[in-house]
PDB file of N, CA, C and O in Angstrom:
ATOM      1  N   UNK A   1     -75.734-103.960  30.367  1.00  0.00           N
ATOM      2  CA  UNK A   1     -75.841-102.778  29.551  1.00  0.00           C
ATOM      3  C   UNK A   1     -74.721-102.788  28.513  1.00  0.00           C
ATOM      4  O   UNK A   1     -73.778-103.549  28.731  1.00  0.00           O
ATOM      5  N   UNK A   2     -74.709-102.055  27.442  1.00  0.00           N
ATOM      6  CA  UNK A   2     -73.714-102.104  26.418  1.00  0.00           C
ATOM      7  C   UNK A   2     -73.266-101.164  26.221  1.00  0.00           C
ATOM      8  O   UNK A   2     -73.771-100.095  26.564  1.00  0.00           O
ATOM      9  N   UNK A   3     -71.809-101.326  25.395  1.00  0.00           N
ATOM     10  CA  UNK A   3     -71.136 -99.968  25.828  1.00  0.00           C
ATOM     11  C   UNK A   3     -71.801 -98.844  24.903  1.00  0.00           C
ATOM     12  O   UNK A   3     -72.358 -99.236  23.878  1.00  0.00           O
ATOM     13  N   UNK A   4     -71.784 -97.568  25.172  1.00  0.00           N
ATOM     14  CA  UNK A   4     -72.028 -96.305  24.681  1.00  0.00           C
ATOM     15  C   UNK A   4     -71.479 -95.766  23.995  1.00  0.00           C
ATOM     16  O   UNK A   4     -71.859 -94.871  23.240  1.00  0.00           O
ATOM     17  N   UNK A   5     -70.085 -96.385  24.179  1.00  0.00           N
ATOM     18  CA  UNK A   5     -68.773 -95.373  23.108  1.00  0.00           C
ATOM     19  C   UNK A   5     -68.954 -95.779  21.562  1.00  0.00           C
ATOM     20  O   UNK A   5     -68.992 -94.766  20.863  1.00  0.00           O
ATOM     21  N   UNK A   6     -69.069 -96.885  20.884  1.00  0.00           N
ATOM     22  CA  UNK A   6     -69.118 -96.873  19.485  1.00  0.00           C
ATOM     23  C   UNK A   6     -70.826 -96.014  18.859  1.00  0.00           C
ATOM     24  O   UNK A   6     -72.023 -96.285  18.965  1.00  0.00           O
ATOM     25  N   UNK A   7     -69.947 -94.830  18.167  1.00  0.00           N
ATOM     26  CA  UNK A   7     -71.371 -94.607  17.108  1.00  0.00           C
ATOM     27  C   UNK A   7     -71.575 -95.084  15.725  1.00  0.00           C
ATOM     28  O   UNK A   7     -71.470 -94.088  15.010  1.00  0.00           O
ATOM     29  N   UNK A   8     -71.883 -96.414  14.805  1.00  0.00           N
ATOM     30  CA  UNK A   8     -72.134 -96.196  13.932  1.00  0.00           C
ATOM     31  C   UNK A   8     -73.623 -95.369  13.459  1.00  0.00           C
ATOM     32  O   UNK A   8     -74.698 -95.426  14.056  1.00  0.00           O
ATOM     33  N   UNK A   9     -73.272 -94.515  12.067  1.00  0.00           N
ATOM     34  CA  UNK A   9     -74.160 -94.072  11.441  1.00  0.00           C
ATOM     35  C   UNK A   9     -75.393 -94.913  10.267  1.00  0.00           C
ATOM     36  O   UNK A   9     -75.298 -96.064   9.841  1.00  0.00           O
ATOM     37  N   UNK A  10     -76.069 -94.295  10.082  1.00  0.00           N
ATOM     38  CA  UNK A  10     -76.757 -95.016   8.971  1.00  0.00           C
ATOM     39  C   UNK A  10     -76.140 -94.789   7.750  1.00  0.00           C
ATOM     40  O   UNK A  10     -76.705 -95.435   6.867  1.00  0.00           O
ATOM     41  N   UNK A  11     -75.210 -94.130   7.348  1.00  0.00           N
ATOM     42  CA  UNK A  11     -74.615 -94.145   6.421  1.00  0.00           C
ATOM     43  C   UNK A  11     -73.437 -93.382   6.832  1.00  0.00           C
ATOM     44  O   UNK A  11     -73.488 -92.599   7.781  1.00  0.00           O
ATOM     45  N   UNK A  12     -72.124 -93.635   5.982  1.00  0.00           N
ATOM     46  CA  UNK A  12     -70.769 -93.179   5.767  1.00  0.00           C
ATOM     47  C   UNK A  12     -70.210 -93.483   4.741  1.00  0.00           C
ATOM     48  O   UNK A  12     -70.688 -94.136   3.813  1.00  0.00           O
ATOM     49  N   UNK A  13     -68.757 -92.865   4.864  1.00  0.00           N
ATOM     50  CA  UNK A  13     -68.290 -92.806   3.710  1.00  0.00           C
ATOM     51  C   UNK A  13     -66.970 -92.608   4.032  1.00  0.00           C
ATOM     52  O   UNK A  13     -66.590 -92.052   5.062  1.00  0.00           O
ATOM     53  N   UNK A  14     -65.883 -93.293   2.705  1.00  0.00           N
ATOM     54  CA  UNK A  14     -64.593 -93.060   3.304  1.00  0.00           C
ATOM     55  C   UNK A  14     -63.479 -91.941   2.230  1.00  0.00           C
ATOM     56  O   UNK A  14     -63.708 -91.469   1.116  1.00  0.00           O
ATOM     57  N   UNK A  15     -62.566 -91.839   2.900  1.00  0.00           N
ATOM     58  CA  UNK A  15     -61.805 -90.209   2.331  1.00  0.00           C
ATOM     59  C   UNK A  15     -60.693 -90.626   3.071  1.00  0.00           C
ATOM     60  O   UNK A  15     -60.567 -90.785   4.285  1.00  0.00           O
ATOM     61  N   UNK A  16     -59.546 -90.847   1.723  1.00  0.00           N
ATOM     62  CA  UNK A  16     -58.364 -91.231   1.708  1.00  0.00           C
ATOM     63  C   UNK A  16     -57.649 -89.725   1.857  1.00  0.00           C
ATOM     64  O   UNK A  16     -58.388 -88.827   1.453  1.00  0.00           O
ATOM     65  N   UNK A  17     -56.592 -89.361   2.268  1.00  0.00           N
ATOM     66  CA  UNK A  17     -56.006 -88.317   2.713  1.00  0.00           C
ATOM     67  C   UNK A  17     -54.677 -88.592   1.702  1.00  0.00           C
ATOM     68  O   UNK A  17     -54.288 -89.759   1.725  1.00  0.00           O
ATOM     69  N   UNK A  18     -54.143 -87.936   1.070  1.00  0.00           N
ATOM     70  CA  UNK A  18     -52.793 -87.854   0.388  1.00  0.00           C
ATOM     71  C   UNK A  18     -52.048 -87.560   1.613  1.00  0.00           C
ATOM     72  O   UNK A  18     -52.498 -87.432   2.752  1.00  0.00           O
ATOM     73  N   UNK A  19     -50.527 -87.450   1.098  1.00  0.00           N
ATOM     74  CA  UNK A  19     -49.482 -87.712   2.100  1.00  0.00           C
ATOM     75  C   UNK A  19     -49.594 -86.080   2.297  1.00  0.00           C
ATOM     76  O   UNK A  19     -49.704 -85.813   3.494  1.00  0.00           O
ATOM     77  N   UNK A  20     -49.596 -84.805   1.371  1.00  0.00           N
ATOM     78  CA  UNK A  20     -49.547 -84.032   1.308  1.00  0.00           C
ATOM     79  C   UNK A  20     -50.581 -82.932   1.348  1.00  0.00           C
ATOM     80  O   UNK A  20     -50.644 -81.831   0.801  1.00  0.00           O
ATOM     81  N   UNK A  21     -51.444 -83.655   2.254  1.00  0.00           N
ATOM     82  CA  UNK A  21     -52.647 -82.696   2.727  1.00  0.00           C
ATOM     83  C   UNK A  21     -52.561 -82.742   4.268  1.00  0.00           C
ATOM     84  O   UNK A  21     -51.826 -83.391   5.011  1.00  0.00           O
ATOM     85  N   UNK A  22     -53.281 -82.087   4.449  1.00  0.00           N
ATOM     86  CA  UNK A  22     -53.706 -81.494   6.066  1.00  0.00           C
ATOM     87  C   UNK A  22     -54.696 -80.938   6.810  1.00  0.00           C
ATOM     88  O   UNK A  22     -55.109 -79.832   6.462  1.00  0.00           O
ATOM     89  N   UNK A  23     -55.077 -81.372   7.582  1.00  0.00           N
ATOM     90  CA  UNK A  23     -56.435 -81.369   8.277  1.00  0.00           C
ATOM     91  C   UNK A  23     -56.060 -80.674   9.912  1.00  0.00           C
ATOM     92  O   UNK A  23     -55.158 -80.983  10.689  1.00  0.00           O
ATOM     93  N   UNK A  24     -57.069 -79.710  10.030  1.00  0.00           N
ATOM     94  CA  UNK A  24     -56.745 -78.877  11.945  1.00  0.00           C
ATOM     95  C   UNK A  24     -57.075 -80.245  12.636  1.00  0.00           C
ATOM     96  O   UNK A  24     -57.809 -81.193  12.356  1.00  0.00           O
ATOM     97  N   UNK A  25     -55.967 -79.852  13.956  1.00  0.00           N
ATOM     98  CA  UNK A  25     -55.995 -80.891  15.226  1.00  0.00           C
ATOM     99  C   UNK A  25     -57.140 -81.238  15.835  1.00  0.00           C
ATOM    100  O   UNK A  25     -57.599 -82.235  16.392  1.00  0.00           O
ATOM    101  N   UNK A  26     -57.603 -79.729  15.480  1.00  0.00           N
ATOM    102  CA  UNK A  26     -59.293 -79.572  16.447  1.00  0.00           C
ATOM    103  C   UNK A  26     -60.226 -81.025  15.406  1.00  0.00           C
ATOM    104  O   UNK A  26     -60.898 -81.803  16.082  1.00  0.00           O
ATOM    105  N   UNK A  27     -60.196 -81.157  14.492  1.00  0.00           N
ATOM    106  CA  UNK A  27     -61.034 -81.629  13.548  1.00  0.00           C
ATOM    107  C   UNK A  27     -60.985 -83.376  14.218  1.00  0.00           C
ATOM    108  O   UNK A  27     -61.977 -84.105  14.190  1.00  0.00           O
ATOM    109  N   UNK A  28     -59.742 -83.769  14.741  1.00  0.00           N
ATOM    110  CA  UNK A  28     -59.464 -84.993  15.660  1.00  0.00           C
ATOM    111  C   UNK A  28     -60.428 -85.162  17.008  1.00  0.00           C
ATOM    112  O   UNK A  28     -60.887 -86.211  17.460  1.00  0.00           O
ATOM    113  N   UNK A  29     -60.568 -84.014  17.434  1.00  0.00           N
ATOM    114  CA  UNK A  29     -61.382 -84.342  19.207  1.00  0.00           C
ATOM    115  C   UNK A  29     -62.547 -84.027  18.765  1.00  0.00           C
ATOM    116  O   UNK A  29     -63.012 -83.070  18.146  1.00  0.00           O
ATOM    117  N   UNK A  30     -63.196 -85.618  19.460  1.00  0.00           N
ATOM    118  CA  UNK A  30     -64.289 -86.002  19.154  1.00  0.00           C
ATOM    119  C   UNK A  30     -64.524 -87.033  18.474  1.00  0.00           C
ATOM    120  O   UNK A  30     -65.453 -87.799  18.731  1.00  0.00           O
ATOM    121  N   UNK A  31     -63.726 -87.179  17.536  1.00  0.00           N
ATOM    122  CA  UNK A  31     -63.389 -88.691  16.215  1.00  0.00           C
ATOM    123  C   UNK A  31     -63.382 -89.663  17.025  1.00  0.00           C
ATOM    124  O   UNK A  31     -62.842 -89.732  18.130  1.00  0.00           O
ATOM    125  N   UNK A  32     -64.206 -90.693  16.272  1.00  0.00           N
ATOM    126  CA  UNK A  32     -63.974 -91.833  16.898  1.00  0.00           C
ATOM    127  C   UNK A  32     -62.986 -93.001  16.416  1.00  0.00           C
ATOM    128  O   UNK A  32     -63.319 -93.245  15.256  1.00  0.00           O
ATOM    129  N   UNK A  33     -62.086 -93.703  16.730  1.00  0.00           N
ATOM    130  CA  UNK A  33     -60.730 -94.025  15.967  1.00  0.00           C
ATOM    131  C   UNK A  33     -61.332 -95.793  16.165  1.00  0.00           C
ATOM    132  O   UNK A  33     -62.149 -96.316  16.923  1.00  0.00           O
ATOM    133  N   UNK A  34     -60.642 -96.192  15.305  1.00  0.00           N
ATOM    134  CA  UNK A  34     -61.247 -97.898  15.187  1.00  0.00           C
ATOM    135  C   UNK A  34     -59.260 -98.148  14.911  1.00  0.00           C
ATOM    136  O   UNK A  34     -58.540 -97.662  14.039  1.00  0.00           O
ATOM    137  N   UNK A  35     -58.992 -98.886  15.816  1.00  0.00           N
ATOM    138  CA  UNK A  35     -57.423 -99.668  16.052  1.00  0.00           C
ATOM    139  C   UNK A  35     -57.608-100.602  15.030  1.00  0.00           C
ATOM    140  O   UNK A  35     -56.673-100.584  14.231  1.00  0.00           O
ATOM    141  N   UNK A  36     -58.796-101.699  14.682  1.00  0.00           N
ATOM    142  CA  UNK A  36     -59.534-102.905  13.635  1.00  0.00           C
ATOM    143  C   UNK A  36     -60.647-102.405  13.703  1.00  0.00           C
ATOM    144  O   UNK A  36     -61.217-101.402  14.133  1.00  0.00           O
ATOM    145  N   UNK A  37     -61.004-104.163  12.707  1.00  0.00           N
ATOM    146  CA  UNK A  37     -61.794-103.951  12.009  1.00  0.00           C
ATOM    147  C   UNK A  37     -62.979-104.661  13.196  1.00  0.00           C
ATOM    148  O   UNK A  37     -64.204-104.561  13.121  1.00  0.00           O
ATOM    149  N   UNK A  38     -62.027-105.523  14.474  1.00  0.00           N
ATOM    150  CA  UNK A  38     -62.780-105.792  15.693  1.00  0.00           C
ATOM    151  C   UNK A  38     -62.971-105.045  16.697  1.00  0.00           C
ATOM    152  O   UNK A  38     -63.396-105.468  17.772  1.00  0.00           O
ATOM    153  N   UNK A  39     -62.706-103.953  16.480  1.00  0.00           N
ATOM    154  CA  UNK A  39     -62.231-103.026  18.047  1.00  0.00           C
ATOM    155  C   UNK A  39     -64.113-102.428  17.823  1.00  0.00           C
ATOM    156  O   UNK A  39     -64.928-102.478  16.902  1.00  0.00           O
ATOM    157  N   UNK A  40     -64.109-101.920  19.184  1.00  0.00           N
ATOM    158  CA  UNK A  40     -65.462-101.452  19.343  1.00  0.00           C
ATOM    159  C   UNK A  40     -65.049 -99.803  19.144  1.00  0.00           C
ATOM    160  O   UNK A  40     -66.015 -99.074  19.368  1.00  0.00           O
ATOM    161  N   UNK A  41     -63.897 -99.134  18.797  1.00  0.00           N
ATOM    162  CA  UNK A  41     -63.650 -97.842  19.068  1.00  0.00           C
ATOM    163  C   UNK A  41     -63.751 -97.124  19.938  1.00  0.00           C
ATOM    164  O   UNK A  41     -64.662 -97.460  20.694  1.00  0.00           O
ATOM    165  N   UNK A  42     -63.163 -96.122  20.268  1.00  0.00           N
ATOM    166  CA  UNK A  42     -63.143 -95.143  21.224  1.00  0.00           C
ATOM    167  C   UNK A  42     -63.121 -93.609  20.449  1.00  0.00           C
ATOM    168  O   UNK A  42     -63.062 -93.277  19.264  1.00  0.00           O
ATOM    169  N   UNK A  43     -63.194 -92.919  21.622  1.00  0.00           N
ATOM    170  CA  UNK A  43     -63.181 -91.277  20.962  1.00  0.00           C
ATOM    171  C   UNK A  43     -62.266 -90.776  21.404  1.00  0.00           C
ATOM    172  O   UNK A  43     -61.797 -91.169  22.472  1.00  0.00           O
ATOM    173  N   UNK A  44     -61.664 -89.607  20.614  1.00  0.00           N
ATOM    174  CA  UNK A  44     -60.541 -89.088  20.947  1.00  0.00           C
ATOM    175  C   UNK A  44     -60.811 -87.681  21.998  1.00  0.00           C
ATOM    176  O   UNK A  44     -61.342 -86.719  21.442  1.00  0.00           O
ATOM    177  N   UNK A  45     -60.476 -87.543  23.425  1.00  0.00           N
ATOM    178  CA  UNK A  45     -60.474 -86.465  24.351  1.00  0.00           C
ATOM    179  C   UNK A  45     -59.581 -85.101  23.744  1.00  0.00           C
ATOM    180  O   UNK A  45     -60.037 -83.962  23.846  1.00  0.00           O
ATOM    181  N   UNK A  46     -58.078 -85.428  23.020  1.00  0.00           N
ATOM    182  CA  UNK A  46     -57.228 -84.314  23.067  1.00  0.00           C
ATOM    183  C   UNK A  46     -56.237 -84.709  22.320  1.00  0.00           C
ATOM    184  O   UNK A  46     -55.744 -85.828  22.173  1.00  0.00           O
ATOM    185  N   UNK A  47     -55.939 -83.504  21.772  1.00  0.00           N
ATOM    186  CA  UNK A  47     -54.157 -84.345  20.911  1.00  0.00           C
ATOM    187  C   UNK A  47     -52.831 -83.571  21.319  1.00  0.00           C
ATOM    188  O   UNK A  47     -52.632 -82.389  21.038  1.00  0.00           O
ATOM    189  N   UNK A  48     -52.182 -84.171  21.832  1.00  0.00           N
ATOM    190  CA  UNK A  48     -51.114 -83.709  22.460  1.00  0.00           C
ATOM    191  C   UNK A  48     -49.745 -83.791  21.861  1.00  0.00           C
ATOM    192  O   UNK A  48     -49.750 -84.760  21.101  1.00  0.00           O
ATOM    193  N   UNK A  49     -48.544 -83.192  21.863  1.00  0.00           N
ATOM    194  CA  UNK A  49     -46.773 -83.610  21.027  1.00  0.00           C
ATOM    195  C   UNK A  49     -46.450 -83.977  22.215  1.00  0.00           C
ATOM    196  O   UNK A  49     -46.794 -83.787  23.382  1.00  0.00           O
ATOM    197  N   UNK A  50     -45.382 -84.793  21.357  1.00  0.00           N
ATOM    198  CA  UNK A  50     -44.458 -85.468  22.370  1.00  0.00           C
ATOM    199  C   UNK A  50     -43.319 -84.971  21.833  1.00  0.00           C
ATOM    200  O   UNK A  50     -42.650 -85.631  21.038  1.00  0.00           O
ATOM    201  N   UNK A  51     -42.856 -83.246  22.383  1.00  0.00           N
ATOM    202  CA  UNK A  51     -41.721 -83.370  21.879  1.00  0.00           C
ATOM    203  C   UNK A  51     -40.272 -84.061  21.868  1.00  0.00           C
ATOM    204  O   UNK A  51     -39.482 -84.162  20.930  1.00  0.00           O
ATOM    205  N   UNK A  52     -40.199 -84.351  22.734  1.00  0.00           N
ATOM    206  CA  UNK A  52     -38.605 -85.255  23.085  1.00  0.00           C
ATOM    207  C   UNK A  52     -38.948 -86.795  21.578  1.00  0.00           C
ATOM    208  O   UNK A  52     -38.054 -87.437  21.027  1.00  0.00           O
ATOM    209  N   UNK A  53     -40.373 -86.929  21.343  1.00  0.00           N
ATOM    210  CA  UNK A  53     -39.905 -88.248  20.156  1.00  0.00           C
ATOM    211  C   UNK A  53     -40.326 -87.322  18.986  1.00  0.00           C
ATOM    212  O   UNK A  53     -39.927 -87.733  17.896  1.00  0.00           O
ATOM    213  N   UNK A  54     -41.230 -85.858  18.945  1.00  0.00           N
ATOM    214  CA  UNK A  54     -41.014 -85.555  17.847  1.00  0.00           C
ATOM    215  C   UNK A  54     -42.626 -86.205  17.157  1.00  0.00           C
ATOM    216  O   UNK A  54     -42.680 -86.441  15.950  1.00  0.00           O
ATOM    217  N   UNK A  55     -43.637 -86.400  17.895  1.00  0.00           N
ATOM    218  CA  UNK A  55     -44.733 -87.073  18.032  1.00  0.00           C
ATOM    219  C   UNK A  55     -46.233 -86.941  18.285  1.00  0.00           C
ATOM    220  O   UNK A  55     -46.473 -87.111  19.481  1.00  0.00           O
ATOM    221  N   UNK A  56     -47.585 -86.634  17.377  1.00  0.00           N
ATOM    222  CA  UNK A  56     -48.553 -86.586  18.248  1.00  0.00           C
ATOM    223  C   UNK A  56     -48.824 -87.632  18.481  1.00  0.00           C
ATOM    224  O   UNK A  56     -48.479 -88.701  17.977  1.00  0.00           O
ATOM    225  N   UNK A  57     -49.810 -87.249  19.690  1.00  0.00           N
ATOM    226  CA  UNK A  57     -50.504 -88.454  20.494  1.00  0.00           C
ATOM    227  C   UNK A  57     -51.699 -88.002  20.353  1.00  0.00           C
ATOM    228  O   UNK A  57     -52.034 -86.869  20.009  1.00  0.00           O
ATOM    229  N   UNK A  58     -52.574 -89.202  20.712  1.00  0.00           N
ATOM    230  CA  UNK A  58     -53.919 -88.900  20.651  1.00  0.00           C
ATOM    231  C   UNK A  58     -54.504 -89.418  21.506  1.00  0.00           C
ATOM    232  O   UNK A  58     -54.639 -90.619  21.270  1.00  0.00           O
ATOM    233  N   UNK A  59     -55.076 -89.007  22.712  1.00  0.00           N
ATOM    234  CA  UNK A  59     -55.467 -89.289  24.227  1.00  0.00           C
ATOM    235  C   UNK A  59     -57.019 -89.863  23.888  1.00  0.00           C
ATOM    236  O   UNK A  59     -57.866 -88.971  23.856  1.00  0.00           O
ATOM    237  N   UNK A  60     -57.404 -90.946  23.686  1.00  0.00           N
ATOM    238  CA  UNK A  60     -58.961 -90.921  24.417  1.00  0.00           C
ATOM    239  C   UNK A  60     -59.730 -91.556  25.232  1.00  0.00           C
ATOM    240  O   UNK A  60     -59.230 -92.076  26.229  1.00  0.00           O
ATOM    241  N   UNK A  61     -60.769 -91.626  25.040  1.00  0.00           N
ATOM    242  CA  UNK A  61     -61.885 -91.889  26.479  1.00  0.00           C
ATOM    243  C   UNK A  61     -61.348 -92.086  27.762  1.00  0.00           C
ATOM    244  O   UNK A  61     -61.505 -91.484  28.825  1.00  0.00           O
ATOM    245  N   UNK A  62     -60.652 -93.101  27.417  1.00  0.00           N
ATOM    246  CA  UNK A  62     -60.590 -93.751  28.567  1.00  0.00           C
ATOM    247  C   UNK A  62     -58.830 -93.208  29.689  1.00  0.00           C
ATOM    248  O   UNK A  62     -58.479 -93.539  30.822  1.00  0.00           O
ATOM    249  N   UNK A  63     -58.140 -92.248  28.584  1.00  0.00           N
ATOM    250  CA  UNK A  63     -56.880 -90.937  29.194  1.00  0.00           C
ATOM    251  C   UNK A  63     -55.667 -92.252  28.356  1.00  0.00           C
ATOM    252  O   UNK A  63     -54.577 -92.239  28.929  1.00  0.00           O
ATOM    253  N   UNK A  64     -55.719 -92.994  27.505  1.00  0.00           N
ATOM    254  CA  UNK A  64     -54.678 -93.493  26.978  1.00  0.00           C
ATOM    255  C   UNK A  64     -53.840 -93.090  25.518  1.00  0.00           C
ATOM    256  O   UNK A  64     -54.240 -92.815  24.386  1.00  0.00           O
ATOM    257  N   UNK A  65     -52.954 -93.160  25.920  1.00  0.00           N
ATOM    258  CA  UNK A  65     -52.345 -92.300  24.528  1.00  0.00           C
ATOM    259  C   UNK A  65     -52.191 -93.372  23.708  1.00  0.00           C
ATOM    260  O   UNK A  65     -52.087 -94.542  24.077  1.00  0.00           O
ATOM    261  N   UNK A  66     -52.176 -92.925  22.483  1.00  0.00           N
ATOM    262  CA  UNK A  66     -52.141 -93.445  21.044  1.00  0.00           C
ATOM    263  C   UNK A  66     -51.087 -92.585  20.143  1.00  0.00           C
ATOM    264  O   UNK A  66     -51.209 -91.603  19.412  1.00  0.00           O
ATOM    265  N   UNK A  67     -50.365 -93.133  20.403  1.00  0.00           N
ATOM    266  CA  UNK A  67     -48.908 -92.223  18.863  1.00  0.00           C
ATOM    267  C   UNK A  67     -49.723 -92.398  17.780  1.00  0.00           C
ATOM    268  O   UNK A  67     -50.659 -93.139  17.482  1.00  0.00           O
ATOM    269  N   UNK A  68     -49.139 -91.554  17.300  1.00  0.00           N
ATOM    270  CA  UNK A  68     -50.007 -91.282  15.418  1.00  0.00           C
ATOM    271  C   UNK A  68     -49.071 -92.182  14.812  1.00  0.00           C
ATOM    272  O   UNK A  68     -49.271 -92.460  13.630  1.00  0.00           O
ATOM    273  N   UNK A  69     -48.213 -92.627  15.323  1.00  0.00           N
ATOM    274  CA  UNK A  69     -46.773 -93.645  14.345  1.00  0.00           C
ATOM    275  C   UNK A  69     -47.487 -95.325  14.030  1.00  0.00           C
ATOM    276  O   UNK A  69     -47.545 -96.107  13.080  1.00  0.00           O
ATOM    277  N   UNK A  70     -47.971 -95.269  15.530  1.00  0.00           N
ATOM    278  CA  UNK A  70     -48.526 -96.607  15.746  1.00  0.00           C
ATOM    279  C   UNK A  70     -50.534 -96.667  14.879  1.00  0.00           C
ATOM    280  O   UNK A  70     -51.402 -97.478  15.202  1.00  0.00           O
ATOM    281  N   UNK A  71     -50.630 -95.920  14.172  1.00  0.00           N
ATOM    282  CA  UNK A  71     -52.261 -95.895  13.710  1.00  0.00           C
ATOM    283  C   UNK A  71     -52.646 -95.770  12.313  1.00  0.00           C
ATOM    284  O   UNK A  71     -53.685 -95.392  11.772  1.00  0.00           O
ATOM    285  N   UNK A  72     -51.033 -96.374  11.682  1.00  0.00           N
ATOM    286  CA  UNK A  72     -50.731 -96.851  10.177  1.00  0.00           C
ATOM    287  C   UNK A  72     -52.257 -97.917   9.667  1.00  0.00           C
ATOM    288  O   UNK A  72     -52.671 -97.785   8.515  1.00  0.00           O
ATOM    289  N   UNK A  73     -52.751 -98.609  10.339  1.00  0.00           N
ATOM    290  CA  UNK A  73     -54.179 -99.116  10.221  1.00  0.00           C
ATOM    291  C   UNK A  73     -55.694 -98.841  10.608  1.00  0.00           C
ATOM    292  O   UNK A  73     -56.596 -99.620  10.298  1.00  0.00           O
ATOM    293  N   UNK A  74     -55.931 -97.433  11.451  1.00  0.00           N
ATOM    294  CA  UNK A  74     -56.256 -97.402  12.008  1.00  0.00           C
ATOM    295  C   UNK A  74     -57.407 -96.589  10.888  1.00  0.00           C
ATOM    296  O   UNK A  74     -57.083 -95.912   9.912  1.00  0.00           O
ATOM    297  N   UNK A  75     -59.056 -96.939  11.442  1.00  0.00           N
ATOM    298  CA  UNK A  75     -59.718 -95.838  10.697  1.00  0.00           C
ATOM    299  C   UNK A  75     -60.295 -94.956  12.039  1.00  0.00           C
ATOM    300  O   UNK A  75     -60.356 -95.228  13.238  1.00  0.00           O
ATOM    301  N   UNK A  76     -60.862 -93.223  10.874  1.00  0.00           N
ATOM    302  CA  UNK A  76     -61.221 -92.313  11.964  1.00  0.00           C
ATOM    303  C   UNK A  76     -62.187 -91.714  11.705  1.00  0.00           C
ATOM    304  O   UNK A  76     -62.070 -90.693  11.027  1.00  0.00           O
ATOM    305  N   UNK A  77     -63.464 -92.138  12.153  1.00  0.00           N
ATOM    306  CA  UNK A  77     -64.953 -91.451  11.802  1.00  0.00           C
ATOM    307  C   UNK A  77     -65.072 -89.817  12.479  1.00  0.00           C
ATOM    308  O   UNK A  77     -65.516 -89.531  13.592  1.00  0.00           O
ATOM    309  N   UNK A  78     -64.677 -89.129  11.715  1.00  0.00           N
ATOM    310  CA  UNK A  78     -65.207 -87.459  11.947  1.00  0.00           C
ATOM    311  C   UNK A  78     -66.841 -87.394  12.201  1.00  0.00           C
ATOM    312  O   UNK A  78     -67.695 -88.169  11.770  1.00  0.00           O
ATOM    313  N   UNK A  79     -67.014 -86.154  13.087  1.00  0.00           N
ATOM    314  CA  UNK A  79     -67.952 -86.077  13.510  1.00  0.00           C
ATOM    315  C   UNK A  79     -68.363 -84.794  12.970  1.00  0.00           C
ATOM    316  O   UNK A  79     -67.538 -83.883  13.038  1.00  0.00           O
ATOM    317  N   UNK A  80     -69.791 -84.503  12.307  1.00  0.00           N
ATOM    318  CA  UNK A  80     -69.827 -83.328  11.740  1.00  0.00           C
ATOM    319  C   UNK A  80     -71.109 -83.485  11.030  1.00  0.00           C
ATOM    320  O   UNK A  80     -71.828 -84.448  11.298  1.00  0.00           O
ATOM    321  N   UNK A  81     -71.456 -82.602  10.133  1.00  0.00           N
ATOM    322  CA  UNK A  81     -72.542 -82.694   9.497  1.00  0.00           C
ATOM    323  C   UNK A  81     -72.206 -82.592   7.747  1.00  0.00           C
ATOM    324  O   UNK A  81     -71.114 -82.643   7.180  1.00  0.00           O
ATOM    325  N   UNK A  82     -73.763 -82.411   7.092  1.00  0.00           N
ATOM    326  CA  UNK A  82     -73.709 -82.471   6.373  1.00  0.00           C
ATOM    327  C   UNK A  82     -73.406 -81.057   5.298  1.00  0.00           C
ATOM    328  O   UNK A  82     -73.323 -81.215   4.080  1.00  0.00           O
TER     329      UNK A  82
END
């Protein structure tokens, strides 16, 4: 059987974020995050701080955290409509 977690769509589209914009946390759970351009992706469960580094994290499927420091490459398919 094959895995379930990657959704591509029949179509997308991409949206560069300036340094100086901002998007709600909520808008993250559910996203599916691609580490490459080989990764099969995962979805994000929850986003959590790390205050002692001063840090979000981003927990998914599978309960593993992901620092937002470390996802300088990373793309993130929002889930939503049209």
């Amino acid at each position: 059987m094959g895995s379930s977690r990657t959704f591509i769509p029949d179509y997308y589209f991409f949206m560069k974020l300036c340094t100086n914009q901002s998007i709600p946390c909520e808008f993250l759970k559910g996203a599916c995050i691609f580490l490459s351009d080989e990764d099969e992706g995962r979805y994000i469960k929850d986003v959590c701080v790390d205050l002692e580094k001063h840090s979000i994290i981003l927990i998914d499927d599978d309960g593993n955290g992901l620092y937002w420091e470390s996802l300088r490459n990373a793309s993130i398919q929002f889930r939503g409509g049209r």
